[in-house]
Each structure stands twice: as C-alpha cells, then as structure tokens.
N, C-alpha and C positions, 0 to 999 in steps of 0.2 A: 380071695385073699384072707387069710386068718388074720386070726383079733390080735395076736403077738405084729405082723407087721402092718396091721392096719395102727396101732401105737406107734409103731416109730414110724410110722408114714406121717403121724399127727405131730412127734414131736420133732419131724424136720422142717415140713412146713412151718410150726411155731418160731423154731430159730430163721426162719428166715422172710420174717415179714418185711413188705415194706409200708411205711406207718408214714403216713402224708403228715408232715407237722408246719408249724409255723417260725422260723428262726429269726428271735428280737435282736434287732441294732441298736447300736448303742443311740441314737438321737431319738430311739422310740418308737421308729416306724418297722413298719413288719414287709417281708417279702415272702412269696410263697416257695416250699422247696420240698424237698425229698430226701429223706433219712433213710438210710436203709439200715434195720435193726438186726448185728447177725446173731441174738441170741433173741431170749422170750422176753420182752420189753419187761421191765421192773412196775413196781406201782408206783414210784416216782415219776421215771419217766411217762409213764401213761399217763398219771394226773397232768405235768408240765403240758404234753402237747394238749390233751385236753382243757386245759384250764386255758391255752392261749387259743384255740381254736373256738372258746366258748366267748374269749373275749373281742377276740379280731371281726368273727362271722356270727356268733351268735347262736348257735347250737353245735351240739357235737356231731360227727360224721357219724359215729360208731350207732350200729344197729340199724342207720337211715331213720332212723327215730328225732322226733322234733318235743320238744317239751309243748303241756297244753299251754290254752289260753293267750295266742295272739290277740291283739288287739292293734284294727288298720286306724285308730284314732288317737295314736300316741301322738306323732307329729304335730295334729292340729293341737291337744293336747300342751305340748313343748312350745308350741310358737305362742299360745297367748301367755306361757307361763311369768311370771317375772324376772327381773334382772336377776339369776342367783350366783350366790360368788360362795368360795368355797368351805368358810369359815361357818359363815352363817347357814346354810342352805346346805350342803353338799357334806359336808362333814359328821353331823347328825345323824344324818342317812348312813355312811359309811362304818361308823360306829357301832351301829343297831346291828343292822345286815351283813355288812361285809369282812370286819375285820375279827371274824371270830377262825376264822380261814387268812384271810390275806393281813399279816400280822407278824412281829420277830416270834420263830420259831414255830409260827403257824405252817398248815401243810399247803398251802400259796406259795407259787411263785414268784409272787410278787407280793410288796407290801404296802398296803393304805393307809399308812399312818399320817405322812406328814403332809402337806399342799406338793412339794417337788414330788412325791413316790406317785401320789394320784394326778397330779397333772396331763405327766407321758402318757397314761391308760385313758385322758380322756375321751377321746373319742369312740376307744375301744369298748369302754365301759357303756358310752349311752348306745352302742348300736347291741351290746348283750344285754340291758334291761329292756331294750325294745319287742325285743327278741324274745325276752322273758326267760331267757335261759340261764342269767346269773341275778338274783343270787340262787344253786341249784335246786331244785324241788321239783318230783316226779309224780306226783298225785292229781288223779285226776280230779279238776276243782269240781266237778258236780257232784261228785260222794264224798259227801262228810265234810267237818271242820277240824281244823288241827292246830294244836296248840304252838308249836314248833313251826308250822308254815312259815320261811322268813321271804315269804313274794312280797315283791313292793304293791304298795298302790298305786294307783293312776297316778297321782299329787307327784308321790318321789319320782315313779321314772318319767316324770315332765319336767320336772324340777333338774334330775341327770343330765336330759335330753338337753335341755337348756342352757345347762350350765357349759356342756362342750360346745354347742353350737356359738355360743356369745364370747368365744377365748377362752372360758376356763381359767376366769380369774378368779383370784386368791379372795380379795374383799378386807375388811377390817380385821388384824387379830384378835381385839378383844372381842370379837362377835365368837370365839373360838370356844367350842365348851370342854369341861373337864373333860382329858386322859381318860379313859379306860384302863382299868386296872386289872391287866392278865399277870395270874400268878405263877412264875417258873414253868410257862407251857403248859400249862393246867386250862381246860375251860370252864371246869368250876370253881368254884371259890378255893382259897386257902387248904386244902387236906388238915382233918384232925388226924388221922397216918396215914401211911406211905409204907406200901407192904412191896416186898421186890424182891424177883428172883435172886437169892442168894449166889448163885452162879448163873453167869452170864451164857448162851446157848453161841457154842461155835458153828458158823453159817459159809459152807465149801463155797468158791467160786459160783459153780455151774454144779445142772442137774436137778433133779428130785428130790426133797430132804422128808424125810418120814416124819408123821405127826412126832410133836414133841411135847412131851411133860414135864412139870416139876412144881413139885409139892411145898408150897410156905407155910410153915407153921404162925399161926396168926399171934399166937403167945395169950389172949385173954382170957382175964381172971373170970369174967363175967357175960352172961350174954350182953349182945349187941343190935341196935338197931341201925341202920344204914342208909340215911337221905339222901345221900346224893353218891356217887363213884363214879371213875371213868376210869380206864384203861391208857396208860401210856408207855410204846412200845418204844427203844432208845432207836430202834430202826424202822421206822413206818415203811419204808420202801419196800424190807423184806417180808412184812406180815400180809401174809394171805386174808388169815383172819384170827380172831386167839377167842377163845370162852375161858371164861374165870368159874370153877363150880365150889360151889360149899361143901367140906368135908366132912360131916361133925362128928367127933370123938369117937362113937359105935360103932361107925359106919366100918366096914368091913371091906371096900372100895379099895381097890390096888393096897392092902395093909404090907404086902409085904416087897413094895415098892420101895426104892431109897429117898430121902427126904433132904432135898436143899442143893440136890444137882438134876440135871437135866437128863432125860431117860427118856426109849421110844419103846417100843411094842418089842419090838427085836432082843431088846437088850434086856429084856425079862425073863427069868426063868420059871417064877409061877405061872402054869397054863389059866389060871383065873384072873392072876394081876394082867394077863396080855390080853383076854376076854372082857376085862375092865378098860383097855384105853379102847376100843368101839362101841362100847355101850355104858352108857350108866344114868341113874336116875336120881341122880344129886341134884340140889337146887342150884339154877344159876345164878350167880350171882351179876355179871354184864356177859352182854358178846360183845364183841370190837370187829371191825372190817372198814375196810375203806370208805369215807362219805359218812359212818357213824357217829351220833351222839351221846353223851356221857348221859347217864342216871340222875335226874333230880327230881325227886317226887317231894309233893306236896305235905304242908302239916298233914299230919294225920295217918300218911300211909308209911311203910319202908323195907326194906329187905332185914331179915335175919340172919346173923351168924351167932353160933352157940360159943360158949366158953368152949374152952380146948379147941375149936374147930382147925382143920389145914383150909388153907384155897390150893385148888390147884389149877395150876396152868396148861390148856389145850393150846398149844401154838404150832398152827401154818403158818411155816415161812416157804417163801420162794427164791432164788435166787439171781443174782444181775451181773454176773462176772467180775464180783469184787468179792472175797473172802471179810467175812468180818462176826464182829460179837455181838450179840443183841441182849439187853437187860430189861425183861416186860416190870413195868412197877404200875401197882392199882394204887391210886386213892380215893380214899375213904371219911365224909364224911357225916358223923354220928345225929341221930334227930336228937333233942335235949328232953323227950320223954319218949315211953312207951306208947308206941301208935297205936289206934283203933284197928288198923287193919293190917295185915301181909301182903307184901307182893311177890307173886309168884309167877315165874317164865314158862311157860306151856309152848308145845307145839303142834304143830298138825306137818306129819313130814311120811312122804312115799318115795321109798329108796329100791320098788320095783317096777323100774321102768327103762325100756330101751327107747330112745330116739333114731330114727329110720336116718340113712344119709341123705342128704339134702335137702329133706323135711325143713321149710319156712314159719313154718306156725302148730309146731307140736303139742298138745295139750298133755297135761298130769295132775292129777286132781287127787287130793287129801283130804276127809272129815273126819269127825268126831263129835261127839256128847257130852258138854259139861256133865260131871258126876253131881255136880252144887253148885249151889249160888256163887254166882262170883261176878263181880265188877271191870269191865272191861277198859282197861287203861291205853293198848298200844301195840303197832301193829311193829314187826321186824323182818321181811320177806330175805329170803338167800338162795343164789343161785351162784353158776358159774360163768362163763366167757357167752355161752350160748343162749343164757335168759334174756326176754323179752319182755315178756308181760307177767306182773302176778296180781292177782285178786285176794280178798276175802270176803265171803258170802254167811248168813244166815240163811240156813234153809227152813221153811213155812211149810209143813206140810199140811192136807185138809183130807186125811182120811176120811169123812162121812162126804165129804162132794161126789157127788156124781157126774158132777159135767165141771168141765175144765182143768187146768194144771193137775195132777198129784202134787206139785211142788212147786213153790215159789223162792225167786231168792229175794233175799233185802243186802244189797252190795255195802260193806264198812268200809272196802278202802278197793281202789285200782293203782296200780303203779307202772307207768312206763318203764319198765326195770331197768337198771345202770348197773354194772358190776363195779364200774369203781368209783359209784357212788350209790353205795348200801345205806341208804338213810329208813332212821327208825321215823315214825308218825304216831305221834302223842294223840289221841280224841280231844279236841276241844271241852266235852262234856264227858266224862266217864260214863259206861251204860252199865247197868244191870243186865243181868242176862240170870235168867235163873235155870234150875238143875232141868237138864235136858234140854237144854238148847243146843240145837245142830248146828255145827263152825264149819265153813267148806273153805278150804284153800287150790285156788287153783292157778297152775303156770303154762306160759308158753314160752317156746325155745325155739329159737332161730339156725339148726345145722344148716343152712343154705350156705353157698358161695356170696349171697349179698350180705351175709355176715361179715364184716371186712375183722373182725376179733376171732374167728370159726380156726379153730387148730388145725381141723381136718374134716371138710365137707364131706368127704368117702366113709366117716366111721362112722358106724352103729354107735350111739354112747347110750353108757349105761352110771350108775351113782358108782361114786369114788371120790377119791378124797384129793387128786390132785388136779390141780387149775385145768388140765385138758379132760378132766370127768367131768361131771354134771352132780347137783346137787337141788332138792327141791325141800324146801325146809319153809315152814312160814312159822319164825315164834310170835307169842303176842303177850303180851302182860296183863296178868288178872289181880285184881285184891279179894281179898277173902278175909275171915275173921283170924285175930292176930295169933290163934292158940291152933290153926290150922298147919301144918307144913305139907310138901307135896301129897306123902305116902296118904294122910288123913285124908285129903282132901279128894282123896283118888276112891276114897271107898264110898260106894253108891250105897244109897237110905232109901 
C-alpha cells in the first residue's frame, strides 16, 4: 500500500471511531454507553469523556495506561478519618486542587464551586482520588519533585473518601473559607496586558487546517521583563496546540510576512518567509496544548521581550464539524524590576524517525550539550495521539573506567505521557547544570491496535504536523544570565 492511501486509510479510520464515554443524568447518576463519533473527536469532547471516565472509574481507558502511585490503604485511611462536611473539610481541598480546572469558564465539565455542583460528583470524586487519577498528574513519583505536583496527600483523599461515604454533607456555612478569585478565565493573576490576535482565524467545519500565523505587534516603548503569561485561546476545543515566539525588531523572520491577519505557509509568496513558518530560532515565549500550564516564574528570574518586538502566533487548530472564529490573546504579566537571570525555552527534538505498524513500544531518542551554564527550571514533553512514555535523562559518562557502564543516566523526569493532558513539570529545586552537560530525551509510542486513540495501526508514521503524524519534541526551561538571549548563549567558550 503506498503512503498516499496508507493516509487516507488513517484518516477514515479517524472519523469513525467508536469512543466508549460515560452519559451524565440529570439526578447525577452515570450509566455506561456508546457514542459513536462520525468525525475526529474534538479536544472537548475528548476531555468531557475523559474527565467523566476519570471521575466515575478512576483512570482513563486511553493507552491502557494507569496513573502511578496507588495506595491499597486509602480506605482504612477514610474509615478512621473524621466526620468531614463540606464547608469545613472538603472545600479547602477543592479550592487548592480542583478548581483551577473545574470552575466558570474552566475547561471542566463540571463545576466545584458550590456544596449543590460538588455534592452530585460525590462519590465520583472520592473513587477518582483513590484512584489517584484526579487531580491529573503523570510523573512518575520516584524521580524528582515538582513544584506544580497538585496530588493530594493521604489526609485529603481520606478526608474526600469520607466525606462521600458519611452523606456528603454540607456542615456549617461559616466554617466556609473565602471565594477564590479567578480573573476573566485567567489562571494567573490580573494581566498587566492583553496582546490578541487582531483578526480572529476562520476554522472550516471538517478536515486539515494548515499551520497558522499571525503577527502582533507588541507596540513597546521599552524593553520588557515577563513573570508570569499564559495563553488563552477563545476556542480551546480547536487548538491543537499554539507557541507564542519573540520577534525582535532585527530579526529578519517572515519580514515580509503581513502583520495583524492570519497567514499560512501557502499563502506566502517569499520562498524564505514560507522556509520561516518550519523553522525558526526565535525565543519562546509560552507553548499552549491541552492539560498546560501558564508561566509564573519566581522573583528574580523572567522572560524578555525587546522594545519594538512582534509576538507571533503558531497555531494548530483541528476541527469538530462546526465552522467557527477563533481569537488566541496572551497575557502578560511584568516583574516590577530587572531580574538576575533569563529564562530561556530549549529543546531536544528528532524529527527523523519512522514508527513501524503496530509497533507497542517504539523508542526515539534526542540529546544534546549545554553550550553554558545554565539552571534547570522545567520540563514540557509533546507528542501526538500515539505517545506513550517520555523521559529526560542526564548522561554521566566515565571515559577513563575500564570496567563498567561507558554511560550512566541520572533520570529528571518520566511521564506516563497523555496527549490531552500535556502538562509542563516545574523542579521543586532548580538545578545547575553546567557547560557540557549531556540532556537525553527519550519517547515511546504506542502504533498498536491496543492503542484505542491509534488513527491507523497499518501506517508507517513519520514527524508532521498534523494530529494523525507523530511529533517528538521534549522543551525544558533554562535560566541563564539576564544579558544572555538564545543566539549568545548558543556560542560554546
């Protein structure tokens, strides 16, 4: 079979999956059923059935993959816990952990705000902390710590457990602590701006939509330093994934690109600006995908954007058989001095690799060499439908040994990889890493038929850019000293 109908062999099988979900009633209770989806499921609906499937049963189907860290001693755990009610006890919890997701205008399908919204979900709730699958988090606990981990402790999910088991009552309101304060679908604070596609990208019904661009001009007088940013897309459903890159004034990057409408490779007539939307070495400024977390780094460190600078926007979108506009807006907020150090987005990524058909556990591996010093902040693994697992390794080598390893690894992160839940993992402790330290990134991928997400077990895949390609990308975040930007930092001393 050639690679032209091995493609649309994958993308019929795509439209016509059938996706086991869970259909909520209205009294709260769940029955199990069968959906059959006749296009490529959207990333709403995929989150919905997954977010009910993670709440009803406790882990996701997808991959046959279980999150770590069970524990057979929740129960006894839950049965001495106290009377907990929900104002007091259960609310707190839900506050911390849950509602940065399940929330108005959160990407939850359901919302934990009040005693009546978390009540329904009781039950559901304590058998997915049991489970240890909500709230989500894919790292495996024996390497490393992370600042961002939101796993409960024993205490809370005993205290959950308990709370459903005992009625799931309400308790005293004034036991009730202050409201959390989310701002306009922001998860970080307040925005000092709000930079946004000037023109909104028109998104067809059905099919393929080629990468999209568009350039904002940032308008600043002056440079800028950058604490915290997040990405917010007006349609989360259709974004595949979007990078926001720095343009600064000199830079020569798609120049003769149009600025403040929406443009693809196609629709370019400089053979260099079309050779600019596959490659470029601009600082990023965030990546966005599903399950991500916004930008908030610490006094002292931040991203840089210059006077004059553009951001411009890389956006995948996919589509869900509704025609509609999409308007990506970053905000932006400023540190109140010049930091000590830069943060800068690196990666380790190998974009030559075939995947065999029906291959379970395919491996692909990426390294590289700090040029310099630089401090290790955080890890951002990306794959597509068919990832599984990714690591990142230090490699130790002992060139004068004689006897044992050439090579050792020191593992920073594993992940049970999610595709539609691409979570970044902050270090608890920033490392040092100094010049010449060896970074390995490596993935595996699931083309098997027990893939129940696999577009088409019969294809060869190879890296591309749309959701039935493959993609092997591990970014991670470095700081370095604040007068360094990529280009400097790249030249070896």
């Amino acid at each position: 079979m050639g690679e032209g109908a091995k493609t649309d062999s994958g993308r019929k099988r795509a439209q016509n999956w059938n996706v086991r979900a869970l259909e909520l009633l209205s009294e709260g209770e769940t029955k199990l059923g069968m959906i059959r989806v006749r296009k490529t499921p959207n990333r709403a609906t995929v989150l919905l059935i997954g977010m009910v499937f993670l709440l009803e049963f406790g882990a996701f189907a997808e991959n046959g993959s279980q999150a770590y860290g069970r524990n057979s001693d929740l129960q006894e755990q839950a049965a001495v816990a106290r009377a907990a009610t929900f104002y007091r006890d259960v609310l707190p919890i839900v506050q911390e952990r849950c509602q940065v997701c399940h929330r108005d205008a959160g990407i939850a399908p359901m919302r934990f705000e009040s005693y009546e919204e978390t009540r329904r979900y009781a039950g559901a709730i304590a058998r997915a902390v049991q489970a240890k699958s909500m709230p989500p988090w894919f790292a495996d606990p024996s390497v490393g710590k992370f600042s961002n981990d939101p796993s409960l402790t024993a205490e809370q999910i005993a205290t959950l457990t308990a709370w459903a088991k005992d009625g799931a009552r309400a308790g005293d309101m004034k036991d009730e602590p202050a409201p959390r304060n989310w701002v306009e679908g922001w998860s970080i604070a307040q925005p000092d701006m709000v930079l946004k596609m000037r023109k909104g990208v028109a998104l067809p019904a059905g099919g393929d939509v080629e990468y999209t661009y568009e350039i904002v001009p940032t308008g600043f007088k002056e440079d800028r330093w950058v604490r915290a940013v997040e990405i917010l897309p007006s349609l989360r459903a259709n974004v595949h994934h979007a990078v926001v890159y720095v343009r600064p004034p000199e830079s020569k990057w798609m120049r003769h690109a149009p600025v403040g409408v929406p443009f693809t490779a196609s629709t370019l007539s400089d053979p260099e600006d079309r050779r600019g939307t596959h490659w470029t070495d601009s600082d990023v400024l965030l990546v966005y995908a599903p399950g991500s977390s916004p930008d908030d780094w610490p006094d002292g460190v931040a991203k840089f954007i210059p006077a004059g600078a553009d951001l411009v926007f890389q956006m995948h979108y996919t589509t869900n058989g509704h025609a509609a506009v999409d308007i990506t807006s970053v905000g932006l907020i400023f540190a109140k001095q010049s930091p000590a150090k830069r943060v800068l987005t690196l990666q380790l990524t190998n974009d030559h690799f075939v995947i065999p058909p029906g291959a379970p556990d395919y491996r692909v591996e990426a390294r590289g060499t700090l040029p310099n010093d630089a401090t290790l902040l955080s890890f951002f693994p990306h794959m597509h439908l068919r990832g599984k697992r990714f690591e990142y390794n230090i490699i130790h080598r002992d060139k004068d040994s004689s006897a044992g390893p050439e090579q050792q690894l020191e593992p920073l992160l594993r992940v049970n990889y999610h595709f539609h839940w691409q979570m970044s993992y902050r270090l608890a402790e920033p490392r040092l890493l100094k010049a010449g330290t060896e970074l390995q990134a490596v993935a595996w991928y699931d083309n098997s038929r027990g893939n129940p997400y696999n577009p088409d077990p019969d294809a060869a895949v190879r890296w591309g850019e749309q959701t039935y390609d493959e993609m092997m990308v591990g970014f991670f975040d470095v700081a370095v000293a604040a007068n360094l930007d990529k280009s400097r930092y790249f030249i070896r001393h």
